[in-house]
C-alpha positions as CSV (number, residue, x, y, z in Angstrom):
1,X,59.7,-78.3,-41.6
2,X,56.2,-79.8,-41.1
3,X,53.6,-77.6,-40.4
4,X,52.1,-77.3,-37.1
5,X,48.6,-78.7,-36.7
6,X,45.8,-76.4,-35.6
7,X,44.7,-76.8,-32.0
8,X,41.0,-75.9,-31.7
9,X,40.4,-77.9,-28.6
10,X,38.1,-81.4,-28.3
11,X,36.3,-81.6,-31.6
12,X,33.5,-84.1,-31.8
13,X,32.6,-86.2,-34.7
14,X,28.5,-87.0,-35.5
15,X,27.3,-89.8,-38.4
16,X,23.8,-88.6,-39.8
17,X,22.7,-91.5,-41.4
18,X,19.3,-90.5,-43.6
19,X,16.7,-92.1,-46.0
20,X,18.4,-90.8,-49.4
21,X,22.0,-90.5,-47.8
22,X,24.7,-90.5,-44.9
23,X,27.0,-88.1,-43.7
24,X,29.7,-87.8,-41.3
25,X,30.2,-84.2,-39.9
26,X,33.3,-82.9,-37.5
27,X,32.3,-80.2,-34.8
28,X,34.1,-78.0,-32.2
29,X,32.7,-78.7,-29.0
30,X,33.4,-75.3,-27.6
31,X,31.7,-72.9,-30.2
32,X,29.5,-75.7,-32.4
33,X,31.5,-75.1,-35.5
34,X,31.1,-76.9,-38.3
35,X,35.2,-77.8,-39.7
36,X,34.0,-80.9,-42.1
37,X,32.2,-83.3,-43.3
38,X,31.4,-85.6,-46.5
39,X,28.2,-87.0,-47.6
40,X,27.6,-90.2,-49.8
41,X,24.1,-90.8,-51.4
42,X,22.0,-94.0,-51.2
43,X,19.8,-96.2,-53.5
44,X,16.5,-97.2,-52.5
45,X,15.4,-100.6,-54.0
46,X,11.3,-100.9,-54.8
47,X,11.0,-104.5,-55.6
48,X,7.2,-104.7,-55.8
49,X,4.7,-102.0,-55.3
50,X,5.2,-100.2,-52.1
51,X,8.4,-101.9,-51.2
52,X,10.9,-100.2,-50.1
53,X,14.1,-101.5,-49.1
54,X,17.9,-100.4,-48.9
55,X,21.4,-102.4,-48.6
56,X,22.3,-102.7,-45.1
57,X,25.9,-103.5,-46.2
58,X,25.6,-100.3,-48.3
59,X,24.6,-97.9,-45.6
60,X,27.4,-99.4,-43.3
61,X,30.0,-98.9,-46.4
62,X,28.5,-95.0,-47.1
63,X,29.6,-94.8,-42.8
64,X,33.2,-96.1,-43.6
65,X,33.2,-93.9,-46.4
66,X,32.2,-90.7,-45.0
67,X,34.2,-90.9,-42.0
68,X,37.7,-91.9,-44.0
69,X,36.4,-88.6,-46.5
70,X,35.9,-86.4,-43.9
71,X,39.3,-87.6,-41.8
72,X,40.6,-86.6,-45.2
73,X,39.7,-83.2,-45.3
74,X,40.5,-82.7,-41.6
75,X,44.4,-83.3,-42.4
76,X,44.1,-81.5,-45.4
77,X,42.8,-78.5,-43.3
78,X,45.9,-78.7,-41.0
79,X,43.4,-80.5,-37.7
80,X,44.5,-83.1,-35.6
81,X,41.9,-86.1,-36.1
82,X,43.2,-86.8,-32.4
83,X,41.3,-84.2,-31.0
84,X,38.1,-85.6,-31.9
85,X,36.8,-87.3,-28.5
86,X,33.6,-89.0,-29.2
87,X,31.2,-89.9,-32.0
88,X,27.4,-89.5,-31.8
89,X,24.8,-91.6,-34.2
90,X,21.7,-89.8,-35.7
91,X,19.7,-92.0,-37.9
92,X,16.5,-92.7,-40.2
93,X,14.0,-94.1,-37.4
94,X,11.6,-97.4,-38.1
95,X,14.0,-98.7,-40.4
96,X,14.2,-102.4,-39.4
97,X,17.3,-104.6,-40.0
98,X,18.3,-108.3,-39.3
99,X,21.5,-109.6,-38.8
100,X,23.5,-112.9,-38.5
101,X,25.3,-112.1,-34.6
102,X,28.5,-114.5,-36.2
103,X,29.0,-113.6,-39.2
104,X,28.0,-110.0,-39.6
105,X,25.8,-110.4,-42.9
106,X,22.5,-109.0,-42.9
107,X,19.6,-112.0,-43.2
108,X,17.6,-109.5,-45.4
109,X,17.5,-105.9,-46.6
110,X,17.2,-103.3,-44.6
111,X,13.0,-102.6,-44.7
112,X,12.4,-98.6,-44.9
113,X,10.1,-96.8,-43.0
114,X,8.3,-96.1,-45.9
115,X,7.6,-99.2,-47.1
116,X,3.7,-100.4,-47.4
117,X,4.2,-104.4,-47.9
118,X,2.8,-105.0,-44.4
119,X,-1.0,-103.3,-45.3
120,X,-2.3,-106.7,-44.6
121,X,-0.8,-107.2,-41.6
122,X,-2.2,-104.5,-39.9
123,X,-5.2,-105.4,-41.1
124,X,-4.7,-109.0,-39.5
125,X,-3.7,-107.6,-36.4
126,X,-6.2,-105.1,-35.9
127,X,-9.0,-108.1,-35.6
128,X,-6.5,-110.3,-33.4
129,X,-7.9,-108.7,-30.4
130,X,-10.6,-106.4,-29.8
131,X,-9.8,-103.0,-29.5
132,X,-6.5,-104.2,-29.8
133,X,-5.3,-100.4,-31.3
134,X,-6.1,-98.8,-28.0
135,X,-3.8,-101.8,-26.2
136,X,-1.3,-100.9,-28.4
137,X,-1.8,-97.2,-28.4
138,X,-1.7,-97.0,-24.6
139,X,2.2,-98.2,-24.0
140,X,3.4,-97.2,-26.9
141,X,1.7,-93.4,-28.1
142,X,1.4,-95.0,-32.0
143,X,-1.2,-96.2,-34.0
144,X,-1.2,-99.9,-35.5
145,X,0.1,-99.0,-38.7
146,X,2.8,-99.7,-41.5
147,X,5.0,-97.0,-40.2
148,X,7.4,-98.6,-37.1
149,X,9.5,-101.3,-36.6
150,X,7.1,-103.8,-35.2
151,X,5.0,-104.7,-38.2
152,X,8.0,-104.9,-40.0
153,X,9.7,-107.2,-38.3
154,X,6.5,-109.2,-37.4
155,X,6.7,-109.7,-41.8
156,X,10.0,-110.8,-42.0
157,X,10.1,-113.3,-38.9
158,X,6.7,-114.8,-41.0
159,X,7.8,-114.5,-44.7
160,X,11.9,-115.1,-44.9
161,X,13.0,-118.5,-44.2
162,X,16.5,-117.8,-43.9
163,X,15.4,-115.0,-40.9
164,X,13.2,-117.2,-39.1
165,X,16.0,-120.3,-39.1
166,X,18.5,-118.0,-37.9
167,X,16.3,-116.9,-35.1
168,X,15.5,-120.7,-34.2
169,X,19.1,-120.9,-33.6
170,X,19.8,-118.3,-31.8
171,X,22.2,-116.3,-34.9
172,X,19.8,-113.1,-35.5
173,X,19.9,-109.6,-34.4
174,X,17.1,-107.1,-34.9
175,X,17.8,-103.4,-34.5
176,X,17.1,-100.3,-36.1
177,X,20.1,-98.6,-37.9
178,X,21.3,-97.3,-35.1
179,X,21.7,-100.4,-33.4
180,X,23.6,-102.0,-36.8
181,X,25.7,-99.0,-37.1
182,X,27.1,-98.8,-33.3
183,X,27.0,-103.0,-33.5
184,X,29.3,-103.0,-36.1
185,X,31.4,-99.2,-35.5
186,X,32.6,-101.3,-32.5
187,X,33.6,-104.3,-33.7
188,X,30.4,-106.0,-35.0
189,X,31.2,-110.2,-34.1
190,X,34.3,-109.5,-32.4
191,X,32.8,-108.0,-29.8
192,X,29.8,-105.3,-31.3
193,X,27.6,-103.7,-28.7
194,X,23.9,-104.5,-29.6
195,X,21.9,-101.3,-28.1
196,X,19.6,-98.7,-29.4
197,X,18.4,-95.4,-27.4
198,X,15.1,-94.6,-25.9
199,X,14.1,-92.1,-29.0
200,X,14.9,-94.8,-31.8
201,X,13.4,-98.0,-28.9
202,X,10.0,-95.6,-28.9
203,X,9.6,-95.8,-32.5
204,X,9.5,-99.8,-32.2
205,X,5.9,-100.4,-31.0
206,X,7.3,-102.9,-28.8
207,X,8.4,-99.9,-26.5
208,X,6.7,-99.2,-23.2
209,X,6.8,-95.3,-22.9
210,X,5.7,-95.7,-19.2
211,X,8.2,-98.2,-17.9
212,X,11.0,-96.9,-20.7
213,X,11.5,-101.0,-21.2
214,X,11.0,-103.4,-23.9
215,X,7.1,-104.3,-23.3
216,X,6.6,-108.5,-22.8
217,X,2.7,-108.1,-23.7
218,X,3.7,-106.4,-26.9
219,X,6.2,-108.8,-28.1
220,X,3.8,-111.6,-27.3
221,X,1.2,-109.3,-29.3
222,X,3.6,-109.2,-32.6
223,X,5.2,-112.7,-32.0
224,X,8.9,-111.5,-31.5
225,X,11.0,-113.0,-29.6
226,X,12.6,-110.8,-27.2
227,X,16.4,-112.5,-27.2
228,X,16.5,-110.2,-30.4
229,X,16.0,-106.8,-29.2
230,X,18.9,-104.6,-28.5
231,X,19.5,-103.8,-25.0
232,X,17.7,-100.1,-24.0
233,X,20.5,-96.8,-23.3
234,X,19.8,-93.4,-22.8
235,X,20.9,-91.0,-25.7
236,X,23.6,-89.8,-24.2
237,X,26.3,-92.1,-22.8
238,X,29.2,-94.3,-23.8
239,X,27.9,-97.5,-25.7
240,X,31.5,-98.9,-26.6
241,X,34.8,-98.0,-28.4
242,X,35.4,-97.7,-32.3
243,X,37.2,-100.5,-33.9
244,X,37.5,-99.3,-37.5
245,X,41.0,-99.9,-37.9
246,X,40.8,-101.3,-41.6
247,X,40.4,-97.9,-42.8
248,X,43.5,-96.0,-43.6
249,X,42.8,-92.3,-42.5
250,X,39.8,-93.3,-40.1
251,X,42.2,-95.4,-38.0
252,X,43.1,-92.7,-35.9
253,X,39.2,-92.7,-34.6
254,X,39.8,-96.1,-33.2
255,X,39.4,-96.2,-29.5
256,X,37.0,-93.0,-29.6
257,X,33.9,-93.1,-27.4
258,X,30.8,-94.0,-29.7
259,X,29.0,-92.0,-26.8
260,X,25.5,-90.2,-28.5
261,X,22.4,-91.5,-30.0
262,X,19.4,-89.9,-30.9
263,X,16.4,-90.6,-34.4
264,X,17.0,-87.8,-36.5
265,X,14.0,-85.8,-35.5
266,X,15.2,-85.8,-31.7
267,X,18.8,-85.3,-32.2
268,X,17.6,-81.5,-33.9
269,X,15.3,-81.1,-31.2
270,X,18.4,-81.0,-29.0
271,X,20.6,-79.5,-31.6
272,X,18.4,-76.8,-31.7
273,X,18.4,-76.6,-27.5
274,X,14.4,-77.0,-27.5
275,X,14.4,-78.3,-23.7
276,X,11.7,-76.3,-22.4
277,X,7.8,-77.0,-23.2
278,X,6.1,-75.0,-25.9
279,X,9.6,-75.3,-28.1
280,X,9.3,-76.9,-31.2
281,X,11.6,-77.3,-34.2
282,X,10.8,-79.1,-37.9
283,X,13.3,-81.0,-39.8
284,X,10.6,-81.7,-42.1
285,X,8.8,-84.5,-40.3
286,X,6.0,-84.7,-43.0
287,X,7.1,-87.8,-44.3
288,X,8.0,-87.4,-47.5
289,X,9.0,-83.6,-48.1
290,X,12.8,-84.2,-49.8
291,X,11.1,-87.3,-51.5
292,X,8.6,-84.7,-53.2
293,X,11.7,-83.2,-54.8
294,X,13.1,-86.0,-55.8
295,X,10.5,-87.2,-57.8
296,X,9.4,-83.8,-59.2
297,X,13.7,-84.0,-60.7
298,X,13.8,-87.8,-61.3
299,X,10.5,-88.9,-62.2
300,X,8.6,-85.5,-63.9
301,X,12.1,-83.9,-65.2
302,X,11.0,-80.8,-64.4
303,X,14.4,-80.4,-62.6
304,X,17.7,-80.9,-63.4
305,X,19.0,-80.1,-59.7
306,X,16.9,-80.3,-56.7
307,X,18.0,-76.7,-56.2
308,X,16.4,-75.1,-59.3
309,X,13.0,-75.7,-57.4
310,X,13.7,-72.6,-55.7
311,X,14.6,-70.9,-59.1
312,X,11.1,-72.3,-60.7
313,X,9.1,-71.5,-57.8
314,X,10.3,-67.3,-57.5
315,X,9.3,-67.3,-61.2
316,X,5.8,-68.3,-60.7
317,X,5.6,-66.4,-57.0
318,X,2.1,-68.7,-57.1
319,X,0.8,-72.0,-57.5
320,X,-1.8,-69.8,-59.7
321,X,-4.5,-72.2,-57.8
322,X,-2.7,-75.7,-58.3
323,X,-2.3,-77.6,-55.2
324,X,-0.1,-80.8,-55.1
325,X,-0.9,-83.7,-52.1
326,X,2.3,-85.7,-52.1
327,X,0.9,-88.7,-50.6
328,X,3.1,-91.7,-52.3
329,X,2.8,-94.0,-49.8
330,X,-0.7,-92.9,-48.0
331,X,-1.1,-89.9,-45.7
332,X,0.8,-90.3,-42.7
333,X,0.8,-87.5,-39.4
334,X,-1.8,-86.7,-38.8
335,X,-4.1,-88.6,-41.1
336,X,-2.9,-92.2,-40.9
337,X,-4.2,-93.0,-44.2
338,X,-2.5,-95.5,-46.1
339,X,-5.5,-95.4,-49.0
340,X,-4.6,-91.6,-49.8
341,X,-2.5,-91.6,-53.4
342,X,-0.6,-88.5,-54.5
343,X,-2.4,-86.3,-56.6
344,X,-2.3,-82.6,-58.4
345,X,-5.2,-80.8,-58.7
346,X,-7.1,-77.3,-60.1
347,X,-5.0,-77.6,-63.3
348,X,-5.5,-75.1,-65.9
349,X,-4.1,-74.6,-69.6
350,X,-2.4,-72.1,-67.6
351,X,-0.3,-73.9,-65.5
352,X,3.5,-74.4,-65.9
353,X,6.2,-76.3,-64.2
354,X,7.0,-73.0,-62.4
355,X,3.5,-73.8,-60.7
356,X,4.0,-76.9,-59.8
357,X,7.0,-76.3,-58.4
358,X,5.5,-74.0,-56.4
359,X,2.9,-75.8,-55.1
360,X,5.4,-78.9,-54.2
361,X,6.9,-76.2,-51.4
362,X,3.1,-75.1,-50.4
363,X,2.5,-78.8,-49.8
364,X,5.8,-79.2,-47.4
365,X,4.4,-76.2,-45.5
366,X,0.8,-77.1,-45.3
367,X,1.3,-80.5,-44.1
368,X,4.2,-79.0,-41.4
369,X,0.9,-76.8,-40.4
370,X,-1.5,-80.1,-39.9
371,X,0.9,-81.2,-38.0
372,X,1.1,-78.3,-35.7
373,X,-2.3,-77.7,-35.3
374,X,-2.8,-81.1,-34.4
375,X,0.3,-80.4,-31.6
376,X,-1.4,-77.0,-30.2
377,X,-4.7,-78.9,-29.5
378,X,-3.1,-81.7,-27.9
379,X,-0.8,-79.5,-25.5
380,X,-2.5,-76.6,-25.3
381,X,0.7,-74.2,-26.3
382,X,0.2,-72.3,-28.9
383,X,3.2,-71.7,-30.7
384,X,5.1,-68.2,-30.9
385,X,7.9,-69.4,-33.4
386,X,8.5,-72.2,-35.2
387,X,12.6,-73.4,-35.4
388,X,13.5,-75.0,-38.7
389,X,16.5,-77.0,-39.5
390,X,17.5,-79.9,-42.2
391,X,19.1,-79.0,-46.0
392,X,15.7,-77.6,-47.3
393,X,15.8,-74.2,-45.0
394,X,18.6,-73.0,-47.6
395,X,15.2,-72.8,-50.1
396,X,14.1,-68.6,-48.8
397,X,10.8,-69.4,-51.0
398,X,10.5,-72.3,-48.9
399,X,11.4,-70.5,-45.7
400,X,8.6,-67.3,-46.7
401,X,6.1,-69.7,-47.4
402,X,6.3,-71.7,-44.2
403,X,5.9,-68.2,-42.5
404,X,3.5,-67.4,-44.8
405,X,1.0,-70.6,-44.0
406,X,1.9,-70.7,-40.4
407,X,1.1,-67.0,-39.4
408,X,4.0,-66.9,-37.2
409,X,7.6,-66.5,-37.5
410,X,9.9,-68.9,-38.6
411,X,13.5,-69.1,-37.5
412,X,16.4,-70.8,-39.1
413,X,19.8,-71.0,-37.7
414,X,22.7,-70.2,-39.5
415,X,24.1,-73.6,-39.8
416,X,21.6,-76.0,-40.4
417,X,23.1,-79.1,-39.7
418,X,21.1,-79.4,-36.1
419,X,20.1,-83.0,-36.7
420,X,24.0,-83.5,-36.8
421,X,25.0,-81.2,-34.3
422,X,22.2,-82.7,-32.1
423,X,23.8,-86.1,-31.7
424,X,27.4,-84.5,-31.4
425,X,26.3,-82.6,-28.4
426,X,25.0,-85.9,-26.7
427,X,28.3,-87.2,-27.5
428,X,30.1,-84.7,-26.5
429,X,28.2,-84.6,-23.0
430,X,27.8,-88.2,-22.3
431,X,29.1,-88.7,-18.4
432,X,33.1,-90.2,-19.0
433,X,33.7,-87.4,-21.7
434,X,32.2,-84.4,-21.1
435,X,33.6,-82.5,-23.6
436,X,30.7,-80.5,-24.2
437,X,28.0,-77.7,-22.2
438,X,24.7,-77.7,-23.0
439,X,24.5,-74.4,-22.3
440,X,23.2,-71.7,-24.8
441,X,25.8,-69.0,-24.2
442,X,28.1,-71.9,-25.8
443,X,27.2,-72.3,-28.9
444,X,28.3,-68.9,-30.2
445,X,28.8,-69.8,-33.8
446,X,24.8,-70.3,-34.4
447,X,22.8,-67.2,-35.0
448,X,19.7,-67.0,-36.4
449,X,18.4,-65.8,-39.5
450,X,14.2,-65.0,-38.9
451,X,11.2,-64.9,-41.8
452,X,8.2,-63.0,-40.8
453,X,4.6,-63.6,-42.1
454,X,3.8,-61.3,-45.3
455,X,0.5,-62.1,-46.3
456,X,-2.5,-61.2,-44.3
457,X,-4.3,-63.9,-41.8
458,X,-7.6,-64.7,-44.0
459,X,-5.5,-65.5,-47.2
460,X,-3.5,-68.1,-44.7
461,X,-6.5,-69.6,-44.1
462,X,-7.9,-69.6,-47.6
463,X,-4.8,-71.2,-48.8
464,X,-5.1,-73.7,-46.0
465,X,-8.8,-74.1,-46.3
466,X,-8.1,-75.5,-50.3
467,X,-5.7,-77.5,-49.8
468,X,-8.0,-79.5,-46.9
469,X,-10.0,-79.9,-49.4
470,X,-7.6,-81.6,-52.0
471,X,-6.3,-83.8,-49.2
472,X,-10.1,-85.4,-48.9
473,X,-10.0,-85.6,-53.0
474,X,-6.7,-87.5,-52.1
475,X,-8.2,-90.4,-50.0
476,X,-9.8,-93.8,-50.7
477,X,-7.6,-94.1,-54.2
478,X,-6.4,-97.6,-52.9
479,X,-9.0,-100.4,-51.9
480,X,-8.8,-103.7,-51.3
481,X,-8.7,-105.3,-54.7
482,X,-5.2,-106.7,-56.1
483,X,-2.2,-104.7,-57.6
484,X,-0.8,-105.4,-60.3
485,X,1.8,-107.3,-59.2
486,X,-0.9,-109.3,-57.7
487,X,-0.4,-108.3,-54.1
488,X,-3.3,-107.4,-52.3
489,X,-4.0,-104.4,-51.0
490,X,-5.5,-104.6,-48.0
491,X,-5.9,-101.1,-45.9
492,X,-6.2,-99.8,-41.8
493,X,-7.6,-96.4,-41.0
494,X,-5.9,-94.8,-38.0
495,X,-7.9,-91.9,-36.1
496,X,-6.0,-89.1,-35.0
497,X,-5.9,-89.6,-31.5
498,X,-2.2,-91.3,-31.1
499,X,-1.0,-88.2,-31.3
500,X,-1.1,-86.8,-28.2
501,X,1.9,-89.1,-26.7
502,X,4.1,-89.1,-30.2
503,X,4.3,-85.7,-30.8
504,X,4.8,-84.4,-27.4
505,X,7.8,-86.7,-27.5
506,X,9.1,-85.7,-30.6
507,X,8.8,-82.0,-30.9
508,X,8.0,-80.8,-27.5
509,X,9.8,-82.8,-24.6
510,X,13.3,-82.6,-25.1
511,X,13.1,-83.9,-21.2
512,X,12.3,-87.5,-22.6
513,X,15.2,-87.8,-24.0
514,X,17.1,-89.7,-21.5
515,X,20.9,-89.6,-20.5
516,X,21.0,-85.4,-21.4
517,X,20.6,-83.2,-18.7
């Protein structure tokens, strides 16, 4: 006699699609349980200095993948996969794609957020116009820099022929992943839905944060045509149906509401119910903090696992006066300074790989508190706590340090998949599913576990006060003269100022993100 399956209620499913990999994670939308998921790392391709680029085939595949995996697991664990009632998308923000509308194939790889090719044209744009950076900085909240989707795109559309023919005839589509991922999760050219949300739109530079619309003056500004844009959503509502019925397990999932999406940062912000001002959460927006792991294990070999940094750094207990700027690809928030290099500094015969290691975790806390301190002086609300999500809070080291640096206390919650849960929720609550409250008292299975500062005030400050000082020592490594690969290198300082709008979006409005009550 067959077992009977488990009943848990309406279950909702959430694809957390990331930099170095995806995931696709399985929630109950009455206590925010997490019953499954699977995870599938990604390459990153560097073809020439400061490329970066990934497979947009590749992260599509790692979707299909995860999903069928976690489906998997699901009947193994005696659930019903016809309980789950909607899908949310979180996702990598900037990232820009092209694809061919009739066919499906990507016109190029997917350019990473990361990814420093377009120096130049910054620099070329920045003397288009006069004081061009305040015209783009007043509808948008961001700088003219490397960083978003604009520039990006404004380099392909110039520099791939097979891009700019397919535009001329009317065959391309340009979205973030986001829009490729819920273009082709529901039914791609039989039919795809070719939309993006307001938090992954606002991370364009072609986004107008006043009239929450593509912005005509910017498009003319960056030369895009704008037949190529996705059409704007809010975050939470039902964008179309999944049609995924080539895969065996994942089948069952086709017909489910693709209902949520949020960028990454935004769907913790709501996974971590930060909807008043003066709340704030960190994934570990610093740019590059997982990357400075990675290359500590795959580049240095100092690790084996990215989890022995925890072990390295409790045996030291200090940097013993090392400090280590992880700036690979320039200084971003709130610098803005694509000539900073990485660099190590106040080595001594004396210093081990247990220091280093150490240091690497001071780093991701001191730039978390640059970015704060910026935040406080913009909005005027000092923090009380700081709420932490994202794989790294399982590091305690980490965790203490953060505390330690911040002078206030940190709190994690017990299951740190918030980036995840963040964009199940808006699924689960999109209007025509409404599977899931938003309310506090509801999410029962999250407590918190809290770190307290233990280190006295002036030391903070010390700490904080050096490594200021090897951030300067960390600027002006790149200039203008040609790499190696014979690419220029051709550099735009961006003051500070941006910041107001960004961050207040990011980390302290949960309000802006539209479609959630």
């Amino acid at each position: 006699m067959a077992a009977v399956k488990a009943n848990l209620g309406p279950l909702v499913g959430a694809v957390d699609q990331g930099t170095s990999s995806t995931r696709f994670l399985v929630f109950n939308s009455k206590t925010a349980e997490l019953l499954s998921h699977h995870q599938v790392e990604l390459e990153q391709k560097f073809p020439k200095e400061g490329w970066v680029e990934q497979d947009p085939k590749e992260i599509l595949q790692s979707v299909y993948e995860c999903i069928e995996r976690t489906c998997e697991k699901l009947t193994e664990l005696n659930i019903d996969i016809s309980s789950i009632k909607a899908i949310g998308v979180s996702n990598q923000r900037e990232t820009t794609i092209i694809w061919d509308k009739y066919t499906g194939e990507p016109l190029y790889n997917a350019v990473v957020w990361l990814d420093l090719r377009t120096q130049a044209t910054v620099e070329t744009l920045s003397k288009r116009i006069p004081g061009n950076n305040n015209f783009v900085k007043s509808k948008t909240g961001l700088p003219l820099s490397t960083y978003f989707s604009a520039v990006k795109l404004h380099w392909i559309l110039g520099n791939v022929r097979k891009v700019k023919k397919a535009v001329e005839e009317e065959r391309a589509l340009f979205g973030t992943v986001d829009s490729w991922l819920i273009w082709s999760l529901t039914g791609g050219p039989n039919g795809g839905v070719h939309c993006t949300d307001v938090t992954n739109a606002s991370r364009t530079m072609l986004f107008n944060i006043h009239s929450l619309e593509w912005d005509v003056e910017l498009c003319e500004f960056f030369e895009i045509p704008m037949t190529i844009l996705p059409n704007i959503r809010s975050s939470s509502e039902i964008y179309g149906l999944m049609k995924i019925s080539h895969s065996l397990k994942a089948g069952a999932l086709e017909g489910v509401p693709l209902s949520g999406c949020l960028g990454d940062q935004s769907a913790a912000l709501v996974g971590q119910m930060c909807f008043q001002d003066g709340q704030a959460k960190n994934t570990g927006s610093v740019a590059i903090a997982g990357a400075v792991i990675r290359w500590l294990r795959d580049n240095l070999g100092i690790l084996k696992t990215s989890e022995e940094i925890e072990k390295l750094a409790k045996e030291a207990g200090t940097s013993y006066g090392c400090y280590f700027v992880p700036a690979f690809s320039g200084l971003y928030a709130p610098y803005w300074e694509p000539s900073a290099r990485g660099i190590i500094c106040g080595l001594t015969q004396f210093t081990s790989k247990q220091h280093i290691a150490f240091a690497a975790l001071e780093a991701v806390c001191f730039q978390t508190k640059e970015i704060l301190d910026a935040m406080n002086k913009d909005c005027g609300i000092p923090l009380t706590h700081l709420q932490v999500d994202g794989g790294m809070t399982n590091n305690k080291i980490l965790m203490q340090l953060q505390a330690d640096i911040l002078y206030i206390p940190v709190v994690k919650p017990s299951m740190p998949e918030t980036t995840a849960l963040g964009a199940a929720m808006a699924a689960g609550s999109a209007e025509g599913v409404g599977v899931w409250s938003l309310e506090p008292e509801d999410l029962s299975a999250v407590t918190m576990e809290r770190f307290e500062p233990q280190i006295n005030p002036e030391e903070s400050e010390i700490r904080f006060a050096i490594w200021k000082k090897a951030v300067q020592k960390s600027m002006g490594w790149a200039t203008g003269q040609s790499s190696p690969n014979g690419d220029p290198n051709i550099f735009c300082s961006v003051p500070l100022g941006f910041f107001i709008v960004s961050s207040m979006v990011m980390l302290i409005g949960a309000r802006y993100i539209s479609g959630i009550p």
